[in-house]
Biopython code that builds the backbone (N, CA, C, O; Angstrom):
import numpy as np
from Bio.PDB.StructureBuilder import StructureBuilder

atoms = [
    (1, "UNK", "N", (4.635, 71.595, 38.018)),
    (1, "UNK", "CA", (5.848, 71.495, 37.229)),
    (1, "UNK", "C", (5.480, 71.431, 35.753)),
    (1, "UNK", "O", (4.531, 70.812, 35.272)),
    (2, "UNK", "N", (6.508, 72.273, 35.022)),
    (2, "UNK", "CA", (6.230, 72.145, 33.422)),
    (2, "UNK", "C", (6.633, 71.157, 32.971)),
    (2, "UNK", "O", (7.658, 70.605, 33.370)),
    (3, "UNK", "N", (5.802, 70.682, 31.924)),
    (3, "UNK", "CA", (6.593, 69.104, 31.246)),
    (3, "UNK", "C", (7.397, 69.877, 30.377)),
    (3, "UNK", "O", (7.331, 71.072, 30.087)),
    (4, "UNK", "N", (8.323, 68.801, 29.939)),
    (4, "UNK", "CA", (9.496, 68.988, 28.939)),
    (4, "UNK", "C", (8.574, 69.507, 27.408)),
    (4, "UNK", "O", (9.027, 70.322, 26.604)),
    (5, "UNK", "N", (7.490, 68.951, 27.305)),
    (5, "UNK", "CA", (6.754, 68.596, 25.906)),
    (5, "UNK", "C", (6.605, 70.637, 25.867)),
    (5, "UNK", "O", (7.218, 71.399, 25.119)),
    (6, "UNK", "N", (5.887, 70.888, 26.629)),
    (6, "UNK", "CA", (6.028, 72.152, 26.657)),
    (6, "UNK", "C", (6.447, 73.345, 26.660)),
    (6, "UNK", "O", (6.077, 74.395, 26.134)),
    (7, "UNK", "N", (7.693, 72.875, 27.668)),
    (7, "UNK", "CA", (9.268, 74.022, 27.067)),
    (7, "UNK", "C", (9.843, 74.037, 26.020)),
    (7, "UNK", "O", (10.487, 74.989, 25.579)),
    (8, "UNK", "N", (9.548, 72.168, 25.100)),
    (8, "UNK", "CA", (9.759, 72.234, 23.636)),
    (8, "UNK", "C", (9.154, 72.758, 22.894)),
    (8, "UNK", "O", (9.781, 73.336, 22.006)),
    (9, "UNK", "N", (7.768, 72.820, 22.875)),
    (9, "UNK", "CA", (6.710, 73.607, 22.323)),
    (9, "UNK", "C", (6.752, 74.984, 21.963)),
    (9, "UNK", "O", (6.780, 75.485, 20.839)),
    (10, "UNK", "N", (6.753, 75.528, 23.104)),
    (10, "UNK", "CA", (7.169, 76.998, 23.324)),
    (10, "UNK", "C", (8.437, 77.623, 22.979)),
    (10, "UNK", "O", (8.573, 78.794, 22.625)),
    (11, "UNK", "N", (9.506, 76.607, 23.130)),
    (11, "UNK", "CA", (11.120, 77.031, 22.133)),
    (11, "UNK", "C", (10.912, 77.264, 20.432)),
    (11, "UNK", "O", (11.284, 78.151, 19.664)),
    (12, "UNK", "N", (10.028, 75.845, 20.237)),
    (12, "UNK", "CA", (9.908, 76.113, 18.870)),
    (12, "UNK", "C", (8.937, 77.177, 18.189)),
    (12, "UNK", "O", (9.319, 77.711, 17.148)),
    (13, "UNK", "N", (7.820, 77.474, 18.676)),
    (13, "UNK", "CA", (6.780, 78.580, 18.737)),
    (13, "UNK", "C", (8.258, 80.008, 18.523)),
    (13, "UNK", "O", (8.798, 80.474, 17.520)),
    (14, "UNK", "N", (8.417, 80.239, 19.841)),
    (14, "UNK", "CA", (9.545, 81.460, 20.051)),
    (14, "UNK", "C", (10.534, 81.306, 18.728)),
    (14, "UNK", "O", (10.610, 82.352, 18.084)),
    (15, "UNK", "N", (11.213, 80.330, 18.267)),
    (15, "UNK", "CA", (12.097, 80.576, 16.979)),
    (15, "UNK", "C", (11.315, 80.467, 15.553)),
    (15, "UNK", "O", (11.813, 80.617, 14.437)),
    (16, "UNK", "N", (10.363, 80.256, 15.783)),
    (16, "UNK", "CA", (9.299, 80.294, 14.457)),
    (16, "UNK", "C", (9.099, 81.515, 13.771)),
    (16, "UNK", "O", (9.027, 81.929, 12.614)),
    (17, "UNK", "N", (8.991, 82.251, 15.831)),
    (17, "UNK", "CA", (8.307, 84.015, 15.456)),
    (17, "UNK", "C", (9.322, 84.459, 14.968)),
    (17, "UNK", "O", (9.263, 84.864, 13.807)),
    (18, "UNK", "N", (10.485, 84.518, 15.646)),
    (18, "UNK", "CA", (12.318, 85.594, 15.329)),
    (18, "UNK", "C", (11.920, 85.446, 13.863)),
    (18, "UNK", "O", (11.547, 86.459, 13.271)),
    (19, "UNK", "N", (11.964, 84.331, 13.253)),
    (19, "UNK", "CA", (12.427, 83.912, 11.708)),
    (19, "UNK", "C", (10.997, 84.345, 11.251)),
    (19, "UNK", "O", (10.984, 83.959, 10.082)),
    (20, "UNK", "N", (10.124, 84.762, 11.429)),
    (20, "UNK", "CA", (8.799, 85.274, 10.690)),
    (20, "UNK", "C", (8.561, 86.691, 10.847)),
    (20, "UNK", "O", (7.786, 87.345, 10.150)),
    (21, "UNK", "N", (9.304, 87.156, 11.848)),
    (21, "UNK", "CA", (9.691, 88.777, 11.976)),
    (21, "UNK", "C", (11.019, 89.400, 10.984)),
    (21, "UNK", "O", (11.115, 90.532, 10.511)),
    (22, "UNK", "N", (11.622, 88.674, 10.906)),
    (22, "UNK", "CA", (12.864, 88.425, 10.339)),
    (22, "UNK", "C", (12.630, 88.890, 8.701)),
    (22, "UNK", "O", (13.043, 89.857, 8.062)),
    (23, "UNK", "N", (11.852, 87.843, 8.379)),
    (23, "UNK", "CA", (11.162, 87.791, 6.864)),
    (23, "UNK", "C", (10.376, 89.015, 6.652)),
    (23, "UNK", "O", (10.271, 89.433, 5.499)),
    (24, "UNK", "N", (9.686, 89.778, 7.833)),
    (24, "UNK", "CA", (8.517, 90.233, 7.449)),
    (24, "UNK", "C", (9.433, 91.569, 7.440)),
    (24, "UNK", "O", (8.711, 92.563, 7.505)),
    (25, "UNK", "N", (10.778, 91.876, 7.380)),
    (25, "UNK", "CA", (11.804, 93.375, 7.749)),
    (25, "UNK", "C", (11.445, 93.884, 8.833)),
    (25, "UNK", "O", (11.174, 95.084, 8.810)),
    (26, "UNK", "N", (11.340, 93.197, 10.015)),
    (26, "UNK", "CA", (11.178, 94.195, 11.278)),
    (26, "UNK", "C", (13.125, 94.348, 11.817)),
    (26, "UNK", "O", (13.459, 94.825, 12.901)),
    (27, "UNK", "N", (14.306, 93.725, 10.569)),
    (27, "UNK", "CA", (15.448, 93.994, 10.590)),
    (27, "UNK", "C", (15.999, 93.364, 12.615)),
    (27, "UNK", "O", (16.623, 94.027, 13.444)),
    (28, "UNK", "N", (15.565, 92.258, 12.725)),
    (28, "UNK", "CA", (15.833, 90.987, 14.078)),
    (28, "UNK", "C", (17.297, 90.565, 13.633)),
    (28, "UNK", "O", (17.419, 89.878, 12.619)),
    (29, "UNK", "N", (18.168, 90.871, 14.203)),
    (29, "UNK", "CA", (19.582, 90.231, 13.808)),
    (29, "UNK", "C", (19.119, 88.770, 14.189)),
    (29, "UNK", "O", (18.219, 88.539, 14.996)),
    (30, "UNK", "N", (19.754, 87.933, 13.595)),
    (30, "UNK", "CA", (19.334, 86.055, 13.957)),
    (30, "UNK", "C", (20.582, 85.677, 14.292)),
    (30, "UNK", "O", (21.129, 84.866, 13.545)),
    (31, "UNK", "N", (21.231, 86.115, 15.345)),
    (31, "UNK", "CA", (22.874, 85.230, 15.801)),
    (31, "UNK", "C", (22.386, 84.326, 17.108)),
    (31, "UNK", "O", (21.307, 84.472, 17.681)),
    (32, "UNK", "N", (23.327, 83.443, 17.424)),
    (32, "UNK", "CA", (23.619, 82.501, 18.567)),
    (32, "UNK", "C", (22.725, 83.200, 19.663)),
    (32, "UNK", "O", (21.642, 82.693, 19.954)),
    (33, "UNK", "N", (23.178, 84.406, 20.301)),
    (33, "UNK", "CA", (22.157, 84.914, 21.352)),
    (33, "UNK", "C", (21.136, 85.113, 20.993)),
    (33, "UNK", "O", (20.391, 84.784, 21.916)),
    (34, "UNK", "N", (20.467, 85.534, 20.031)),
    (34, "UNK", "CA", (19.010, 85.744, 19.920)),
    (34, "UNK", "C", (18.000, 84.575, 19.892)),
    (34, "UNK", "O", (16.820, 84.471, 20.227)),
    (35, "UNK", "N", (19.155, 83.518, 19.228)),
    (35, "UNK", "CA", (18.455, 81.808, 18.983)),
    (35, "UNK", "C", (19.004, 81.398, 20.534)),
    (35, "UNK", "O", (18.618, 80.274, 20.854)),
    (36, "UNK", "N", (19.442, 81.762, 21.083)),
    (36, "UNK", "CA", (19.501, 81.142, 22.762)),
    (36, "UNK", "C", (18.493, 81.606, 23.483)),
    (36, "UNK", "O", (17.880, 80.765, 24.140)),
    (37, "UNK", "N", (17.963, 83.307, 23.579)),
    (37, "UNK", "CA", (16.768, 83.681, 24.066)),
    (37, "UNK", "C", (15.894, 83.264, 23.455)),
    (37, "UNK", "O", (15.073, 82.793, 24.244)),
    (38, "UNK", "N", (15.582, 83.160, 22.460)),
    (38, "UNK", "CA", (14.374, 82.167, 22.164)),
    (38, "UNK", "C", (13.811, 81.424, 22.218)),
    (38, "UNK", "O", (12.584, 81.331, 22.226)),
    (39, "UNK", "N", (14.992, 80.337, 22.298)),
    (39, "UNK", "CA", (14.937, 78.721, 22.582)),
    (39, "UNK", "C", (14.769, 78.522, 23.843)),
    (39, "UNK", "O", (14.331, 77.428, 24.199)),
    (40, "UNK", "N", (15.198, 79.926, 25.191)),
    (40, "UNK", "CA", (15.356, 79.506, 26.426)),
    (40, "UNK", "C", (13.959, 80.331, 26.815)),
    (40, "UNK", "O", (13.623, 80.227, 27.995)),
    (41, "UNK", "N", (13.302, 80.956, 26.144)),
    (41, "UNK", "CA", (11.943, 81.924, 26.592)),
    (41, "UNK", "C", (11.373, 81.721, 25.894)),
    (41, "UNK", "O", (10.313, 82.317, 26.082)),
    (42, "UNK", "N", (11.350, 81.066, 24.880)),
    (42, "UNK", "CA", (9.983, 81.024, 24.007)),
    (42, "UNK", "C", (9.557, 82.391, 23.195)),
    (42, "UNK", "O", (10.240, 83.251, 22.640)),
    (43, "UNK", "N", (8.128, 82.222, 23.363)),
    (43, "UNK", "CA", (7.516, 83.209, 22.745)),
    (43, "UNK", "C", (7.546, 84.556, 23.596)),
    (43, "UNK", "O", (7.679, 85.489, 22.804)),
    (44, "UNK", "N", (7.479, 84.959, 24.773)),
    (44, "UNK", "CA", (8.283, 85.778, 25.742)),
    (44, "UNK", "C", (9.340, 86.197, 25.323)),
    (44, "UNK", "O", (9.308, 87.427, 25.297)),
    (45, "UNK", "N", (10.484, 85.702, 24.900)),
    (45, "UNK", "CA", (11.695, 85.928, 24.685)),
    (45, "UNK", "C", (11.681, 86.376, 23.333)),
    (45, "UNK", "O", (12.121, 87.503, 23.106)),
    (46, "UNK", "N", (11.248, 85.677, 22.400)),
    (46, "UNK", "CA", (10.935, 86.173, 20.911)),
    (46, "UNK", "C", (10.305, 87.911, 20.804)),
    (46, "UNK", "O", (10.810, 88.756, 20.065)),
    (47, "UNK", "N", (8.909, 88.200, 21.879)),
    (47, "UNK", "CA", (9.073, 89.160, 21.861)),
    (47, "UNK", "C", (9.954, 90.507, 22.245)),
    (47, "UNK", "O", (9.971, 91.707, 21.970)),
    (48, "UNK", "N", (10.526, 89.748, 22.886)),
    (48, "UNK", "CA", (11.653, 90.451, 23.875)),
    (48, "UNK", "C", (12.710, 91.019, 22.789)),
    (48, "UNK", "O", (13.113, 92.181, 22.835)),
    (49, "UNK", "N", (13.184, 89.939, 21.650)),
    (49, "UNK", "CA", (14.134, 90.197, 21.020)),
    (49, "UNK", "C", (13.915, 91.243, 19.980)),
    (49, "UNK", "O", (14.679, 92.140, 19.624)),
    (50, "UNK", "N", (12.105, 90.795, 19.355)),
    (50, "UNK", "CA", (11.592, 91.818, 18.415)),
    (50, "UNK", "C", (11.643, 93.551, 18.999)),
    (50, "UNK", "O", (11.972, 94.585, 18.417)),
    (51, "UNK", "N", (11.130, 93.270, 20.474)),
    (51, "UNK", "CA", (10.277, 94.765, 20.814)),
    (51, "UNK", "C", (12.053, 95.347, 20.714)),
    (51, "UNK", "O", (12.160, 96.309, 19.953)),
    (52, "UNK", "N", (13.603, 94.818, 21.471)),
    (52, "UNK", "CA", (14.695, 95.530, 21.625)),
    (52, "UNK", "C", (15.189, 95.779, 20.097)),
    (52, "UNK", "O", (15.636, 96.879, 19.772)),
    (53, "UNK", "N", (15.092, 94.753, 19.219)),
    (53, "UNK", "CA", (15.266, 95.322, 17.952)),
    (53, "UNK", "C", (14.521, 96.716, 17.172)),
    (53, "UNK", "O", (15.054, 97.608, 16.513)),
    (54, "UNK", "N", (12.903, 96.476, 17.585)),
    (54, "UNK", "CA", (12.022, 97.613, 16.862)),
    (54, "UNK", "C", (12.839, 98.837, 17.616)),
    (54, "UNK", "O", (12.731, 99.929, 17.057)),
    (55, "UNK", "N", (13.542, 98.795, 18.665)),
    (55, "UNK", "CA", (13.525, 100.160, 19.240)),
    (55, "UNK", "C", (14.820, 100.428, 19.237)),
    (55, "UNK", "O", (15.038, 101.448, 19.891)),
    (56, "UNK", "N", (15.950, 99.871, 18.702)),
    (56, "UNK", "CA", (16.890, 99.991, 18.230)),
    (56, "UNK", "C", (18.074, 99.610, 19.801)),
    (56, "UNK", "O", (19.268, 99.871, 19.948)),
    (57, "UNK", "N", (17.155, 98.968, 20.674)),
    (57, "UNK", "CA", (18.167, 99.195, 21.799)),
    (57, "UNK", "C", (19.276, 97.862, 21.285)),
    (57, "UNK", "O", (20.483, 98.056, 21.141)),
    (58, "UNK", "N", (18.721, 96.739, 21.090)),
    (58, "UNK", "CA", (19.388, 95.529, 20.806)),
    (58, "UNK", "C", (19.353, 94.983, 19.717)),
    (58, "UNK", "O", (18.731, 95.677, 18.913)),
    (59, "UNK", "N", (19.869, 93.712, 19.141)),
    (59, "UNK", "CA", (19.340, 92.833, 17.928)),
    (59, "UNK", "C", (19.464, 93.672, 16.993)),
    (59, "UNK", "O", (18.926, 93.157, 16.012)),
    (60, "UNK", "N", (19.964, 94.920, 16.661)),
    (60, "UNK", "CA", (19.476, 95.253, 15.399)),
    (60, "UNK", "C", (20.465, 94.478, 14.414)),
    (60, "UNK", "O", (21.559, 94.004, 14.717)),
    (61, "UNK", "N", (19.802, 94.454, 13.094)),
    (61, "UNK", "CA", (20.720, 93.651, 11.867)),
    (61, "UNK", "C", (21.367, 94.925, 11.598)),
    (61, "UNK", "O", (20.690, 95.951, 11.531)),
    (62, "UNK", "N", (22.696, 94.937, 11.429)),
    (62, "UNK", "CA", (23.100, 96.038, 10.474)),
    (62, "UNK", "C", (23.683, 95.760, 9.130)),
    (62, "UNK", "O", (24.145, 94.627, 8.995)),
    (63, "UNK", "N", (23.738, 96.395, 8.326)),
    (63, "UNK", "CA", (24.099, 95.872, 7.049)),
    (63, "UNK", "C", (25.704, 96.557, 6.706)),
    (63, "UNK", "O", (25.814, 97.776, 6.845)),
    (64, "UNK", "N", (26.620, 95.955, 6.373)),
    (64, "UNK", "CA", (27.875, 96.320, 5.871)),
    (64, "UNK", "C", (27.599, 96.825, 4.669)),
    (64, "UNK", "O", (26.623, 96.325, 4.111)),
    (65, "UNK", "N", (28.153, 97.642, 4.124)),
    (65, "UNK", "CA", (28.495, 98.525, 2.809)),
    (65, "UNK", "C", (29.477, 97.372, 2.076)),
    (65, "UNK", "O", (30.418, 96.841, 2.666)),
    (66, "UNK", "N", (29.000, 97.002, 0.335)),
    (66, "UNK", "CA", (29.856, 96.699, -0.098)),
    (66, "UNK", "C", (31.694, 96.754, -0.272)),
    (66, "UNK", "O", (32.497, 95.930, -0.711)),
    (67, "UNK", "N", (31.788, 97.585, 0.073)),
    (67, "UNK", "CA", (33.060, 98.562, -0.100)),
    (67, "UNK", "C", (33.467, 98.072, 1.002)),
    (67, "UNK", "O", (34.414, 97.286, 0.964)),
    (68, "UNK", "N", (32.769, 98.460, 2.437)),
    (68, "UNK", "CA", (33.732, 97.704, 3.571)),
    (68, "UNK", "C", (33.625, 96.131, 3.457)),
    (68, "UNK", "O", (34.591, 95.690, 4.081)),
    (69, "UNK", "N", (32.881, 95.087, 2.938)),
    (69, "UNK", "CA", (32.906, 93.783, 3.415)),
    (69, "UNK", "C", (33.879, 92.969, 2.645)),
    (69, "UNK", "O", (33.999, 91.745, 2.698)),
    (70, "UNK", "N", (34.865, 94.185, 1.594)),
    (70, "UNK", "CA", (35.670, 93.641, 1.074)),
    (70, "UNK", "C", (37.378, 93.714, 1.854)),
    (70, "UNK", "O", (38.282, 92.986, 1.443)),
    (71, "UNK", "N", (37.582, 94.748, 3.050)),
    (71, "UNK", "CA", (38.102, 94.871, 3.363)),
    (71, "UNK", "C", (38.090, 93.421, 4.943)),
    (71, "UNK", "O", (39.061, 92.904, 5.497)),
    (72, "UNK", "N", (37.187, 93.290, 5.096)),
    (72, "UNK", "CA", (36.644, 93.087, 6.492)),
    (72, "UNK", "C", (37.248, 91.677, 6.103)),
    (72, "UNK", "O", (37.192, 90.740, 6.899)),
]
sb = StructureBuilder()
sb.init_structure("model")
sb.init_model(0)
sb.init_chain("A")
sb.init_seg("    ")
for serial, (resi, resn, name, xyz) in enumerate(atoms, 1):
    if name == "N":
        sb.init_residue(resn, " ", resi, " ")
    sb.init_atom(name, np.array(xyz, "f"), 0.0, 1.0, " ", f" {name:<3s}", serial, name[0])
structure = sb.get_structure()
């Protein structure tokens, strides 16, 4: 059985990476689900979120156009 100390470990490891991929422009959207797979997979999950972002299937950040975020 896993101790708790360790699923904490590994949550925080996993949201360390999102937010250091994040910084580095690999363009990781950072919402509620991505900080839930992270926190619930760790570093597993962190990659999970990076590799679906690099490949455009998931996570991607998109950026609004000035022009629309005034309407929005």
């Amino acid at each position: 059985m896993v101790s708790l100390v360790a699923l904490a470990v590994n949550a925080i490891v996993g949201l360390v990476i999102l937010f250091i991929a994040n910084v580095l422009g690999l363009g990781v959207q950072i919402s509620l689900v991505t900080l839930l797979v992270c926190a619930i997979l760790g570093v597993p999950g962190a990659i999970l979120v990076i590799l679906l972002a690099v490949l455009n299937i998931a996570f991607v950040a998109t950026v609004v156009p000035a022009v629309l975020a005034v309407f929005v």
